[in-house]
Structure formats: structure tokens, C-alpha cells
N, C-alpha and C positions, 0 to 999 in steps of 0.2 A: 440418521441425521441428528446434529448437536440440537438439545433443549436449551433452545437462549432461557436466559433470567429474564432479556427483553429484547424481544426480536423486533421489534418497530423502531428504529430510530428517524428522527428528524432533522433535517442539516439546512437551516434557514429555507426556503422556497420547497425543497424537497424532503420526499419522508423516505425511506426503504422499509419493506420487510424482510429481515434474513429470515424469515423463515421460507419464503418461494423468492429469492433474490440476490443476485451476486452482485455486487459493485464493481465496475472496471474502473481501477484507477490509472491515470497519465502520469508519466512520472515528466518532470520538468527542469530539470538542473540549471540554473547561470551560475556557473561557475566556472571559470574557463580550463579546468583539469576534470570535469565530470568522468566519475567512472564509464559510461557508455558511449556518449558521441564526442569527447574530447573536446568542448567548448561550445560548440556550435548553437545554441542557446541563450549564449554569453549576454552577449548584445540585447537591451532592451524590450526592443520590436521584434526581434528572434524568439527572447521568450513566449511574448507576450502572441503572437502569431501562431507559436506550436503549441501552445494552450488551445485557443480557436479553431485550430486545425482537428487537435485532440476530440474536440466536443464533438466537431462535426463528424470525425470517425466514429461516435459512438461512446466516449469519456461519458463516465457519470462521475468521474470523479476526477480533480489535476490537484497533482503533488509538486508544490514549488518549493525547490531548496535551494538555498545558498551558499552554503557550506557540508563540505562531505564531512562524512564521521570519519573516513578513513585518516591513516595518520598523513600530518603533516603540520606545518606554522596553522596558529591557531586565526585564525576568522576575527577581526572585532566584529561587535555586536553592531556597531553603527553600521560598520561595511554590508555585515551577513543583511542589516533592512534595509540597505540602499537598494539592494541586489533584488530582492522579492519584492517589498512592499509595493513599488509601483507596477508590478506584472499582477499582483493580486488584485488592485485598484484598478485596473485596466480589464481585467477577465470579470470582476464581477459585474462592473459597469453594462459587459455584455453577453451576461450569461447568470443562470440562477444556479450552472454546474455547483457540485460541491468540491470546496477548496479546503484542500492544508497546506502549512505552512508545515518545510520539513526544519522544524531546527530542534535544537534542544537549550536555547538561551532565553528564560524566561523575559525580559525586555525585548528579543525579536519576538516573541510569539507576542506578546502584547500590541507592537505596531501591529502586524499581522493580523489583528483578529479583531481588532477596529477597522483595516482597510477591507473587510466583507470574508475573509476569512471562517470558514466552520467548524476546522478541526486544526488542530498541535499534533504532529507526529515527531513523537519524541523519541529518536533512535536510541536514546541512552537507559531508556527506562525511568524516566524520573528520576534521574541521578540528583539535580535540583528541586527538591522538593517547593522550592518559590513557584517553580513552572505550574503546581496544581492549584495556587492562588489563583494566579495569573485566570487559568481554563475556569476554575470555577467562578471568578469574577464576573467573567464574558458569557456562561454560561453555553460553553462551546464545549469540541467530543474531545478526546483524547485517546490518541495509539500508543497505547503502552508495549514499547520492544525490548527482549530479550538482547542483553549486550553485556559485557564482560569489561571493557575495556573505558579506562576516562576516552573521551573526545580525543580524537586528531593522535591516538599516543600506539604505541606499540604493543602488541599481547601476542608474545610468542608461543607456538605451541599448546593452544588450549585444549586440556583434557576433562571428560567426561566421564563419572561415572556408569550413568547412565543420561543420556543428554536431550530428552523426550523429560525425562521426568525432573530433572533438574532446571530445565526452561520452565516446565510448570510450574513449580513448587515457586521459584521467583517471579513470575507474570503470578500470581496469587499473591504473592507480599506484596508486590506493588501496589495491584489493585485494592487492597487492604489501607495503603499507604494512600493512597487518591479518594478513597471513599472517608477516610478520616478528615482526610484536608478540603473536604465539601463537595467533591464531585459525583454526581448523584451514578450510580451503575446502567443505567440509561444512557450514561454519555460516552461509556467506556468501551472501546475496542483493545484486543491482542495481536501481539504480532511474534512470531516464536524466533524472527530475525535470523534465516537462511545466511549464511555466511560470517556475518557478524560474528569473531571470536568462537567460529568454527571452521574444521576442516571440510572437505570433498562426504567422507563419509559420517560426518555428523549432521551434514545438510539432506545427505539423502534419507540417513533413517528418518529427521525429523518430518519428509515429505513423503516417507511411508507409512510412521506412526501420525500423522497427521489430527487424525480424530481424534485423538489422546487430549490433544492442548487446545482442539473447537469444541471439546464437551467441559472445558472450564466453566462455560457459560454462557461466554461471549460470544458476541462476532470476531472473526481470526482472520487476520491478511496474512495473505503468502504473498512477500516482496522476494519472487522467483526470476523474474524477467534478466537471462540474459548475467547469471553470476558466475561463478566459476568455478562453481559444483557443476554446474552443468558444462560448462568449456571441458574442466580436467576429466568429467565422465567418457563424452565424447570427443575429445583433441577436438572443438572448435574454438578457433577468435573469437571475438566477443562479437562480430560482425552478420557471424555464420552458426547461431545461437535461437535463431527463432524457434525452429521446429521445437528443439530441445527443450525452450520456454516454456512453450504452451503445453509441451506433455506435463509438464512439472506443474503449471499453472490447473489444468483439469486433474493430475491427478488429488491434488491439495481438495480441488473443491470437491472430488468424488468424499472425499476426508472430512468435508466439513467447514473450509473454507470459506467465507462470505465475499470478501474484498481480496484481489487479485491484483499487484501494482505492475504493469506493464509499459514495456518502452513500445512497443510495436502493437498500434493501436487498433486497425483496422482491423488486423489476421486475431488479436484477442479477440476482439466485439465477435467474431465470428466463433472461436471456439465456445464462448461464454453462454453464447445464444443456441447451440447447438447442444452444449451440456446442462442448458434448463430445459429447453425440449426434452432431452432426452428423462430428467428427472421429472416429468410433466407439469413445470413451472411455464411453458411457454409453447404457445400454440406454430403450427408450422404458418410460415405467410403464406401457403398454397399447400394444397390436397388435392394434387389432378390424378398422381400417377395408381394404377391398378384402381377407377374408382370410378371407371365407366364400363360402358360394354364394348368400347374399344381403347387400347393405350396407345396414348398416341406418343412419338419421340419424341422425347426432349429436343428445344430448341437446341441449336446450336450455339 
């Protein structure tokens, strides 16, 4: 198991311990080209409903973004908080869940993190060094991810040395770069950014070498849900992706993993809970079976 610097964090209403605690996050796209459900969030009350939906599956955590990193016409910034700000404002009004804002444009995370926002996941890594004003102003967390590439633009062919220790080595400068610019290490999460400016097999070793980059210090998400490492591993759509998820999603946290970013919310809660039992973080809801003097069958 990774020795955090600081395994309690606090996220407005709620605390976590990673030291006996995984975080399931919802992931929540409006955008109407979302890599996953292809829009279908788009719409206001869509988002703001599969947030809702999210918690009640079991979300301790909804990830609301507006704009993909992947390439394409850039996002204005007004747009990118037309898009979230009122799904944030909406979710927190009705829930003490914990929220980020997915963007990397220091003015949306600002709206954002005034409208009850907790956390800035920044796919870019802090490419905007203004974005760690922003977080420490608010005094909110920050996901520092492993990314290669400006926003929205093209990176063909990314090669690796070695690409476990070269995600390292830059989630450490970063964090370097966040703690200078006021952000206390307490507020700091990693993300070693599965697919991001990697191929098939630099996602997998990074989900086999896993521990390597949750023994930085931090807490570490695996945003596995559903990429296509796992599609080109197994020839599935992005539809027919689950199982595959959740293997990649428990073997991360066997690795060291705290935070887990998932589109398929209920079958997560269910792995999550099942691989803190088995780490003896989490008691079973029932102890019938072999614990009498007769067994009785399981219900049907």
C-alpha cells in the first residue's frame, strides 16, 4: 500500500481517508461529441439528472466537463461554463457529493469552484500555471494529469522511454510547480492519464506498473472507464467495455489507486466495495453463509 504524505483529505461536507478508502468517481460529459455516450448528457437536465442518478448508484464523487481534451475547434471559456456551471449549481444545491470541474481553463474553473465545486481536474497538467492561483485562491484540490499534448491539438505517435517513470518524473515537477504557487500538498491528487498521449501498450504497462506512480505520495486516479486500451486489448466498442473497465479499474487499486473515474456507475460501486472487503477496509453487509450449525441456501 502507497504511504500518502496525506491520506485524509476533505472535500467541503466530506473527508476521505485513502488510507482505507477508494473514491468512485461519475464521470459527466455535456458536450455533445463526449467520447463515451455521444451527447446524451448534452442537455441541461440530462446532465444534471445523471449526476443524481450517479450519487444514488453509489458516486462519492461527479466529474463534470465541458470540453474534451481530445483534439478538435477549441471551447471558448464562456461556452465551456455555460455548459457546467449550472449542472454544478444544480448538484450541489442537492447533494454534499464531491464535485470537479473537468477543465483546464483557469476562468472556468473559477466560475466552477464558486458554484460549490471542490476540486479542478486539470487534464493538461497545469499547462496554465494561472489555474494554481485560481485553486489556491478557493482553496480547493487539484488532479494533476499526466498529458503531453496542448488542448484540443494533435500528438502523433508518442514514444516513451520508459513511460511509468517519465509520467513520474513530470506529476513530481508539477506538483513541485503547485506547491510553489500556494497549493498546500494536502489538496493535491495524481493522475498518470491512461490514454492521454499514449498508445495500447503504454496504458497497460502504466496499469501494471501502477504502484510505481501511487507511491509518489499521493492519492492516484485511474480515469480507466471504458478507453481504448482496453477496446484495442480486447476488440470491444466502447459500448461492450465494462467488464474490461472494471478489471483495469481493481487492478489500479490492487496498485495503489485511491480514486477510480467511471462511466458505469452501479457495476463500479459494486467492484469498489467488494475490493475494500477484500483489503479489510469494509465489513461484509451479511455473515450468514458456513456460520451456523446448518447452511442454509441462498435466496434466490
Amino acid at each position: 500500500m502507497p504511504a500518502f504524505r496525506h491520506a485524509v483529505h476533505s472535500f467541503g461536507a466530506r473527508t476521505v481517508d485513502f488510507d482505507r478508502q477508494i473514491a468512485l468517481m461519475a464521470v459527466i460529459n455535456r458536450t455533445p461529441d463526449s467520447f463515451y455516450d455521444a451527447g446524451a448528457t448534452f442537455a441541461l437536465q440530462a446532465a444534471v439528472d445523471a449526476s443524481l442518478a450517479a450519487v444514488r448508484d453509489g458516486a462519492d464523487w461527479v466529474d463534470i466537463g465541458g470540453a474534451p481534451f481530445s483534439p478538435g475547434e477549441p471551447i471558448p471559456a464562456e461556452e465551456e461554463a455555460e455548459r457546467i456551471v449550472p449542472v454544478i449549481t444544480a448538484v450541489r444545491a442537492a447533494s454534499d457529493v464531491i464535485i470537479s470541474a473537468d477543465t483546464f481553463l483557469p476562468e472556468v474553473a473559477r466560475l466552477a469552484l464558486a458554484a460549490g465545486a471542490n476540486v479542478v481536474n486539470d487534464t493538461t497538467g497545469l499547462r496554465d500555471p494561472d489555474m494554481a492561483a485560481v485553486v489556491a485562491e478557493a482553496d480547493a484540490h487539484l488532479v494533476i494529469t499526466h498529458s503531453l499534448a496542448a488542448p484540443r491539438t494533435v500528438y502523433p505517435r508518442p514514444t516513451y522511454g520508459d513511460v511509468v517513470q517519465e509520467v513520474s518524473e513530470f506529476l513530481l515537477r508539477k506538483v513541485d510547480d503547485a506547491v510553489r504557487l500556494g497549493i498546500g500538498e494536502d489538496r493535491i491528487l495524481l493522475d498518470p492519464g491512461h490514454d492521454l498521449n499514449k498508445n495500447t501498450l503504454h496504458s497497460l504497462e502504466i496499469t501494471r506498473r501502477f504502484s510505481e506512480i501511487a507511491g509518489l505520495g499521493f492519492p492516484t486516479l485511474a480515469a480507466v472507464s471504458n478507453k481504448d486500451f482496453i477496446g484495442e486489448t480486447l476488440d470491444r466498442p466502447k459500448g461492450e467495455r465494462v467488464e474490461g473497465s472494471l478489471a483495469a479499474a481493481v487492478i489500479c487499486i490492487l496498485g495503489g489507486a485511491r480514486v477510480v473515474r467511471m462511466h458505469n456507475v452501479a457495476a463500479s460501486r459494486a467492484a469498489v466495495d467488494l475490493t475494500e472487503a477484500v483489503l479489510g477496509w469494509r465489513e461484509p453487509l451479511h455473515l450468514r453463509h458456513n456460520m451456523g450449525d446448518y447452511n442454509e441456501p441462498a435466496a434466490p
